[in-house]
C-alpha positions as CSV (number, residue, x, y, z in Angstrom):
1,X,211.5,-139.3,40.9
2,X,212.7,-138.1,44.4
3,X,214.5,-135.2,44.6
4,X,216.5,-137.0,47.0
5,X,217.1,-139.5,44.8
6,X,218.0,-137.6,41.8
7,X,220.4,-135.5,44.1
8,X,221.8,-138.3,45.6
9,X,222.8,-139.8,41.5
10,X,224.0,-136.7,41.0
11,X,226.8,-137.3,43.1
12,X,226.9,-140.5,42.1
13,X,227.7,-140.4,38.2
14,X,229.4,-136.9,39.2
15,X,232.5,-138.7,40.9
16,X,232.3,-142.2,39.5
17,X,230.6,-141.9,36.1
18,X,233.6,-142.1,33.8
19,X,234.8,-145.1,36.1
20,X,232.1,-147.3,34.8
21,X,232.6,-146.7,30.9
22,X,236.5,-147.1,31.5
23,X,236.9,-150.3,34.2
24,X,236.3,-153.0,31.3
25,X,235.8,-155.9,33.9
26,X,233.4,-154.1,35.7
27,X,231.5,-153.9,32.3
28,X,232.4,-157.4,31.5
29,X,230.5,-157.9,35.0
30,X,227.8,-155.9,34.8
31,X,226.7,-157.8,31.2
32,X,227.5,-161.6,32.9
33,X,225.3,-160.5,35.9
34,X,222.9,-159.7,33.8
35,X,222.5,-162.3,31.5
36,X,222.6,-164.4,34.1
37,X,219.8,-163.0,36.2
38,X,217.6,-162.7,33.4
39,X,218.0,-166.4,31.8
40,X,220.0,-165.1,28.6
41,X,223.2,-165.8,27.0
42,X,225.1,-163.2,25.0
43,X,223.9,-164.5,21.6
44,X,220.3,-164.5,22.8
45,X,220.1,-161.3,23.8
46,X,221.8,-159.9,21.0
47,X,219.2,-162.0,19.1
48,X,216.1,-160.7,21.3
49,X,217.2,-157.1,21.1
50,X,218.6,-157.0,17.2
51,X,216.3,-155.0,15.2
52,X,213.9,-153.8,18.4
53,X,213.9,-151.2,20.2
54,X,215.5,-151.2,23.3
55,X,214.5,-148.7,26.7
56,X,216.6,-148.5,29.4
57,X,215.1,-146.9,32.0
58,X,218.1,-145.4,35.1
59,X,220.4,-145.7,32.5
60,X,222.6,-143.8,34.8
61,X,226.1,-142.7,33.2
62,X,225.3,-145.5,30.8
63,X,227.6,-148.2,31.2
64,X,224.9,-150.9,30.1
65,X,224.1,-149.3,26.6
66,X,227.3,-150.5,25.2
67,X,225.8,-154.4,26.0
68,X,222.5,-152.8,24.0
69,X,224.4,-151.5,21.0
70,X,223.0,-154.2,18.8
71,X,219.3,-152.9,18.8
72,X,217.7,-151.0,16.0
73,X,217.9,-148.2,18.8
74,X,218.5,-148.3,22.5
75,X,217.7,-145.0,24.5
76,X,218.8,-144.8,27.5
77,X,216.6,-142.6,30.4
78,X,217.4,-141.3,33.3
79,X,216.1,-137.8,36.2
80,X,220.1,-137.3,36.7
81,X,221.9,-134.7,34.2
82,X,225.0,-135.5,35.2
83,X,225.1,-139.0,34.2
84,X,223.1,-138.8,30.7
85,X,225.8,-136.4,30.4
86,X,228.3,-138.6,30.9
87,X,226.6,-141.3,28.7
88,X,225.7,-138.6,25.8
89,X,230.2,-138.4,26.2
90,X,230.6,-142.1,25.4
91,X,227.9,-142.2,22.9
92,X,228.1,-139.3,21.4
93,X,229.1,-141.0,17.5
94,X,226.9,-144.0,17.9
95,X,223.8,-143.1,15.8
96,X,221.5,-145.4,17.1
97,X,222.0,-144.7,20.8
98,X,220.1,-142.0,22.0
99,X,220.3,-140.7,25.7
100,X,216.7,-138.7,27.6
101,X,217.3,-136.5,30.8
102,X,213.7,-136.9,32.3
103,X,212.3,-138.3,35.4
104,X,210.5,-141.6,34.3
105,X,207.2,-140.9,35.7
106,X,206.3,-137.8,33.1
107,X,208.2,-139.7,30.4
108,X,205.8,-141.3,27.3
109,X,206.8,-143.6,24.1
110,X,206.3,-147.1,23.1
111,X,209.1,-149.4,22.9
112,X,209.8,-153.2,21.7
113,X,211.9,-153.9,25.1
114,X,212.1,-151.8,28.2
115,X,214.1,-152.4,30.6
116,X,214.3,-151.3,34.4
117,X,217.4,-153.1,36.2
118,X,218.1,-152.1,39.7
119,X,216.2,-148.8,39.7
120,X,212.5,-148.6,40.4
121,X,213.4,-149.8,44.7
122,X,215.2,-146.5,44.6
123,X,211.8,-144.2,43.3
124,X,208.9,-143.4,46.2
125,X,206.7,-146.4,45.2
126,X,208.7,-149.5,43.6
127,X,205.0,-151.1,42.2
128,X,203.7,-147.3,40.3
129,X,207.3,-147.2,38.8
130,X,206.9,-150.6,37.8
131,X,203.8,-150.2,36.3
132,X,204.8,-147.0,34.3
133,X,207.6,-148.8,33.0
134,X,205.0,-151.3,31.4
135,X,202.7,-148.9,29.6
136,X,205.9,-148.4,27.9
137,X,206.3,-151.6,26.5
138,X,204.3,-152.1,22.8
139,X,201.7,-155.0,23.3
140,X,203.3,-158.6,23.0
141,X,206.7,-156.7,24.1
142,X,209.1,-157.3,26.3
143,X,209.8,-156.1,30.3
144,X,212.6,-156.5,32.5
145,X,213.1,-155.3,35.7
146,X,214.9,-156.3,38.9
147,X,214.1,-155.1,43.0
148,X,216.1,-155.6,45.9
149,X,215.0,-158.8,47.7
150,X,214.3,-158.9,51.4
151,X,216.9,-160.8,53.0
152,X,217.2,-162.6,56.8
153,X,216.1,-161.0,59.4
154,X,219.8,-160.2,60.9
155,X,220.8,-158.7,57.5
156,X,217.5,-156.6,57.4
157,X,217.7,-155.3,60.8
158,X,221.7,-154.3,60.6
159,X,220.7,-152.6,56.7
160,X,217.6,-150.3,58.7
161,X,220.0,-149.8,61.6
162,X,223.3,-148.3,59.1
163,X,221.1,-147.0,56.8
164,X,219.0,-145.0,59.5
165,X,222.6,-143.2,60.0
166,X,224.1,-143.1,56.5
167,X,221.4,-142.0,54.8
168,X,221.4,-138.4,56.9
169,X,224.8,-138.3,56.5
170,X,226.5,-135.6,54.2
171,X,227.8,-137.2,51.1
172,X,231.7,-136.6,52.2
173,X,230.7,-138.3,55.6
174,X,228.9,-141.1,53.7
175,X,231.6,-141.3,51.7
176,X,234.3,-141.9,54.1
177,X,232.1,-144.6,56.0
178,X,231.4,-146.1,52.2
179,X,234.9,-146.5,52.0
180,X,235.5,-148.2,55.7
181,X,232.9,-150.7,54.6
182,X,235.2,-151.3,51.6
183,X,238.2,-151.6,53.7
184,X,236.5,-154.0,55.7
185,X,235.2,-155.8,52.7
186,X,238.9,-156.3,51.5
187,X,239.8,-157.4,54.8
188,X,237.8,-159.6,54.9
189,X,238.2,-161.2,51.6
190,X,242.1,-161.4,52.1
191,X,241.5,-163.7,54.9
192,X,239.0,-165.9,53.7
193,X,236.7,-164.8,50.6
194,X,233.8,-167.8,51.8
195,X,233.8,-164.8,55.2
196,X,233.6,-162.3,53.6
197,X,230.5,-163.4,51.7
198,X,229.3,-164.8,54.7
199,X,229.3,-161.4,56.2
200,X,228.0,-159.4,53.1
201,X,224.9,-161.6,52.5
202,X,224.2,-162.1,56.2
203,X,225.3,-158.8,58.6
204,X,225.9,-155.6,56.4
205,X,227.2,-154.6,52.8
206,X,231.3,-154.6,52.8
207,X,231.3,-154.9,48.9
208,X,234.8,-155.8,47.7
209,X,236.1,-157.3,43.9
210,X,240.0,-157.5,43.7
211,X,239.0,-157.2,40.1
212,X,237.3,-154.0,40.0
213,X,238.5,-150.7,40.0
214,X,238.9,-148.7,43.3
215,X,236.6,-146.3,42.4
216,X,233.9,-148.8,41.5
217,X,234.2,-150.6,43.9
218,X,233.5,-147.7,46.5
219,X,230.9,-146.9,44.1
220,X,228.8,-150.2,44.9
221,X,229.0,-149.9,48.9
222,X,228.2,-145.8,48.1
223,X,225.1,-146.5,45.9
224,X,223.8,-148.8,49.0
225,X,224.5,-146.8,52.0
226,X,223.9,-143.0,50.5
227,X,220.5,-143.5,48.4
228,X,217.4,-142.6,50.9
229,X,215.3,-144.7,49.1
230,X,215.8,-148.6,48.7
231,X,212.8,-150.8,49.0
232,X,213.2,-154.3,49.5
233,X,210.7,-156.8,47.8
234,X,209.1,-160.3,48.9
235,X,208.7,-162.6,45.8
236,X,205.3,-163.0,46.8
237,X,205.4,-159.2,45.9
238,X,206.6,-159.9,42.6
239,X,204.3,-162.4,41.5
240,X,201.5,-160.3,42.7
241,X,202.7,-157.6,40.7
242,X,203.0,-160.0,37.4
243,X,199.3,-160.5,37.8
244,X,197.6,-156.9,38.4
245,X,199.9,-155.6,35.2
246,X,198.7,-159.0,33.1
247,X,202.5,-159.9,32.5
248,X,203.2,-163.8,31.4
249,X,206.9,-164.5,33.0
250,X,209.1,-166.5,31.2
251,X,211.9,-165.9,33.3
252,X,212.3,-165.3,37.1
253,X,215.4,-165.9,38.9
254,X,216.3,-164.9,42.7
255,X,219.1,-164.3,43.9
256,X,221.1,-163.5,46.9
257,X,220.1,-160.0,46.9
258,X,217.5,-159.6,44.1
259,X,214.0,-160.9,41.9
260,X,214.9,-160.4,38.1
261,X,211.7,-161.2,36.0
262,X,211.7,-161.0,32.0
263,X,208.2,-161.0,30.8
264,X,206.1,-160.6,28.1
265,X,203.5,-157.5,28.3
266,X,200.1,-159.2,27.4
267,X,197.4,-157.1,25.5
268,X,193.9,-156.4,26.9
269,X,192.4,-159.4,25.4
270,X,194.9,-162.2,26.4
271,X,195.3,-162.6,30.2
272,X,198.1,-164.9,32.3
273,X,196.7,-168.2,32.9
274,X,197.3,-169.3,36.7
């Protein structure tokens, strides 16, 4: 991992870490998001997961293991210290959660399920973390992953342009800009939320919820703006990928401002067909 990147989720999980384990409707959130993203309901994820065992990989402060709770064992994995300590807080009497500080790249084991959701655009080469994540996965198991999509060319041109600034930017000055975007985010949304979404999918990130938290809600525009790092992906990407790690997809959805692709990790002697 970068050491930008780890430095950068350092400061991260250091100021809103606790935020994420405590704002239940951001949790509530973060699991509909997913499920929806990756062509599951609740009941078929517990179903997938129950008795396997479960990676995540950027677990982060570990927000997203209490949605893997029902898996034989989920480990959580991420470079940052200060978030797997925040997630070894939370979990700390749950047996079968168990929480790794190492960077993902010198990190070995076998698992049923791995997943890596909204973290490999954020390492040096999206596709190589990609494919580490995948010579995790047992044979006939499991991946699940999800990159930042490329968007129009307005919204790609205004994200080089901020981010060009922001991301050289010292993390109280990114900070305070973080927060103008969510100022104008709320704005925004207060006179006409169909704007405001107009704005955030088509000019810049002005992240707002009126149902999150403050702090996670600065959190979300923070994690864009502050991060060095953040590849955007074509689907034609995607699908090439799919083929060179001989993955079968049975899921792919794309969204507004991401590819999520749940797929089955194919031994040496099957191979996709198509």
């Amino acid at each position: 991992m970068a050491t930008e990147t780890k430095d950068t989720f350092n400061q991260i999980w250091l100021k809103w870490g606790h935020a994420t384990h405590i704002d239940g409707f951001f949790r509530a959130f973060q699991t509909n998001w997913f499920l929806k993203r990756f062509g599951l309901t609740y009941s078929e994820l517990n179903a997938l997961i129950g008795g396997k065992t479960v990676l995540e990989v950027g677990t982060g402060s570990g927000a997203f293991l209490h949605t893997l709770k029902g898996a034989k064992h989920a480990y959580g994995l991420d470079q940052s210290y200060i978030g797997v300590k925040i997630a070894r807080y939370y979990f700390e009497d749950v047996s079968n959660v168990i929480i790794i500080n190492q960077d993902l790249m010198k990190f070995a084991g076998k698992f049923d399920i791995v997943i890596a959701d909204q973290v490999l655009h954020h390492l040096p080469d999206t596709y190589k973390a990609l494919e580490k994540s995948v010579s995790l996965v047992k044979p006939g198991g499991i991946i699940m992953f999800y990159v930042y999509k490329k968007k129009g060319l307005v919204r790609e041109f205004m994200d080089n342009f901020l981010r060009f600034f922001t991301t050289r930017l010292s993390d109280e000055h990114c900070l305070l800009f973080s927060e103008g975007m969510l100022w104008v985010g709320k704005c925004l949304t207060e006179i006409n939320l169909p704007l405001q979404r107009w704005v955030y999918w088509n000019l810049f990130k002005c992240f707002y919820n009126e149902h999150f938290c403050r702090s996670n809600n600065l959190r979300v525009n923070f994690d864009w703006y502050s991060p060095k790092i953040a590849h955007r992906h074509t689907v034609k990407e995607v699908y090439k990928w799919l083929k060179k790690l001989n993955l079968e997809s049975v899921f792919l959805h794309v969204g507004e401002s991401g590819i999520s692709v749940r797929a089955y990790v194919l031994s040496q002697q099957e191979t996709v067909v198509g």
